[in-house]
N, C-alpha and C positions, 0 to 999 in steps of 0.2 A: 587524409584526416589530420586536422590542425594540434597538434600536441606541444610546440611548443611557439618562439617567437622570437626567431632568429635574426629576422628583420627590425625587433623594438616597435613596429610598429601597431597601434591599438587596434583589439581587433571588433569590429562593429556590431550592436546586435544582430545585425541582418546575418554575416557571418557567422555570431555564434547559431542562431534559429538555424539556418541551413545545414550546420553541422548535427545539432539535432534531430533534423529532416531527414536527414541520412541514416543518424543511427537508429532512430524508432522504424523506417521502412528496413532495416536487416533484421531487427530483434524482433518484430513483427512477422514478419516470412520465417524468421526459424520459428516462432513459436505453433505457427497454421502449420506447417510442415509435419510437426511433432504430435498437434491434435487431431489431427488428419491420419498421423500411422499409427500411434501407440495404440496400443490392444486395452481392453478393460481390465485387466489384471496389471497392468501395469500402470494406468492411471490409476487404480487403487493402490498400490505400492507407493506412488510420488505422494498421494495424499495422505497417507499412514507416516511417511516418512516426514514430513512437513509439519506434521501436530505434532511428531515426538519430540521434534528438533524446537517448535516453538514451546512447549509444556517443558521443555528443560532450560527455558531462559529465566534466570534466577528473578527478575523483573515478575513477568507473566505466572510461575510459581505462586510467588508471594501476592499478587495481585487476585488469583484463584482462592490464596486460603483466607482471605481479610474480605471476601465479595466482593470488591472493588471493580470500579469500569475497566474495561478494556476496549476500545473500539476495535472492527475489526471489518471486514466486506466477504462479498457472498462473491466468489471468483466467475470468470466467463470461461467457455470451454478452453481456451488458450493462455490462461494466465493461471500460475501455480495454484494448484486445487485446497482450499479452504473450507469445505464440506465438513468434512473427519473433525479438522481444526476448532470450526464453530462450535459443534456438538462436545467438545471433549472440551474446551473454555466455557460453554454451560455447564454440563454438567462438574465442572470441579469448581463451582461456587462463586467465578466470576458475575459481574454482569456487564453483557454482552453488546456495544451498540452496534450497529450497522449505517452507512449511508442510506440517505434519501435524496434522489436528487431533485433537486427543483429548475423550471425554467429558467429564472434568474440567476443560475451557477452558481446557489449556493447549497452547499451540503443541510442536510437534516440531519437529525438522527433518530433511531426510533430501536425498542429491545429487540434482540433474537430468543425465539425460546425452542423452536425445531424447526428443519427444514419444510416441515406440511406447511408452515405460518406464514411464506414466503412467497413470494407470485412475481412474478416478470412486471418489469418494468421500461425505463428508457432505455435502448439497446438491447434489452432480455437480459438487462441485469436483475436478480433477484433482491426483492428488498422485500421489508415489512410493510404493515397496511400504514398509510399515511396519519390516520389516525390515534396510532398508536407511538407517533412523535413527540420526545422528550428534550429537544433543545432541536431550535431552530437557528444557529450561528454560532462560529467559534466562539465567542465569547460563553454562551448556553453551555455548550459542552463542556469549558473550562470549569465551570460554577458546579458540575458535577463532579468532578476532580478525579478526570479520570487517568489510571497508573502508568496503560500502555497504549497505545495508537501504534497497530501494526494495521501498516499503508500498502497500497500498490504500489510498483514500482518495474518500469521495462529496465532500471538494468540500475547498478551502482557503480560508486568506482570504490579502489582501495580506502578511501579517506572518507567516505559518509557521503559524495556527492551523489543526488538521485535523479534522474530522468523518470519522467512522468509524462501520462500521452499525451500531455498538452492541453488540454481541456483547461489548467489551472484550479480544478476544485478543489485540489488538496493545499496547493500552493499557500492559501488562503488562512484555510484549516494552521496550516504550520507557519506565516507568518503571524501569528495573534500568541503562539508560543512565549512564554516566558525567555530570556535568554539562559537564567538559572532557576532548576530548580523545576517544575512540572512533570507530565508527564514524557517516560522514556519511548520514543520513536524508533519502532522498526520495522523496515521496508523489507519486502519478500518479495523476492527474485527467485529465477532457476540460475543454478547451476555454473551454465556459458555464460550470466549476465551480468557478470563481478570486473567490471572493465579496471585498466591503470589509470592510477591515478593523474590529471589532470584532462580527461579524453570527452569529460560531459563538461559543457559549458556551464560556469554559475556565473547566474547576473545577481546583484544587487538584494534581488526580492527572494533569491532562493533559498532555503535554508537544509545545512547538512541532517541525513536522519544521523540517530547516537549507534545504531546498528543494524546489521543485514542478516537477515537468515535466506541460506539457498535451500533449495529442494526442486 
């Protein structure tokens, strides 16, 4: 794995993508592995544990008692559980967006108000009825101004760099970011997914989240 650049010499996108190829197929197989064995009582535990850790970030707090946006996503069996999370940022007086996704790779967004509201989508990820879409491009979402954007994310490093499956929809979402000043970005990882600092590759377009919550 490429960490550093002993040789001086540059190293290519192709090079960095491969290296990424590599880490999202380990973080990936440990994640199946784990949805695969953990018992129900214990994926209730990570997701208990997940809402408290994010309802204790002073951003997210404040952002619950002023009602203010939060974007947030409806997790897949393998990526840190969001369930608990969603329901306990509604009810503490956020308001709540979710992705939509569309053909064109571009995010939607639309309210969360309970998990009944919700229904499979692209990949069986859960979303809202399309209908009930409130900004249709970064730009939409910004004009609602919203606090916190806590994103997916297969793994971070020490420093805010974040690996993402590669799709690029978020990518997108967080290039139209303000450089100062908007809202605060944080990625949710487990636990193993907190890599050293320089181990994911940043190109150009990618932008650091401002913080990581593990669970």
């Amino acid at each position: 794995m490429r960490t550093s650049h002993d040789d001086n010499r540059k190293v290519s996108h192709t090079d960095d993508d491969d290296v990424k190829a590599v880490l999202r197929a380990r973080i990936r197989a440990r994640r199946r592995t784990w949805s695969e064995s953990a018992t129900p009582e214990a994926q209730t535990d990570r997701a208990q544990r997940i809402s408290v850790a994010l309802m204790a970030v002073t951003e997210v707090a404040g952002a619950c008692h002023d009602g203010r946006v939060i974007t947030c996503f409806a997790s897949l069996p393998t990526e840190p559980p969001t369930a608990a999370l969603l329901q306990r940022l509604h009810d503490a007086g956020a308001t709540v967006l979710l992705p939509v996704i569309r053909p064109d790779r571009v995010l939607h967004w639309a309210p969360y108000f309970d998990a009944a509201a919700l229904s499979p989508a692209v990949l069986g990820i859960l979303e809202p009825t399309a209908d009930s879409v409130v900004a249709t491009s970064p730009a939409e979402l910004l004009a609602l101004d919203p606090a916190v954007l806590i994103i997916p994310a297969l793994a971070v490093d020490s420093t805010g760099a974040r690996l993402g499956q590669g799709g690029g929809y978020y990518d997108a979402v967080l290039a139209d970011l303000p450089s100062h000043g908007g809202p605060t970005v944080l990625a949710l990882v487990g636990e193993d997914e907190v890599l050293a600092s320089g181990v994911i590759p940043m190109g150009s377009h990618d932008r650091h989240v401002d913080r990581f919550i593990t669970g």
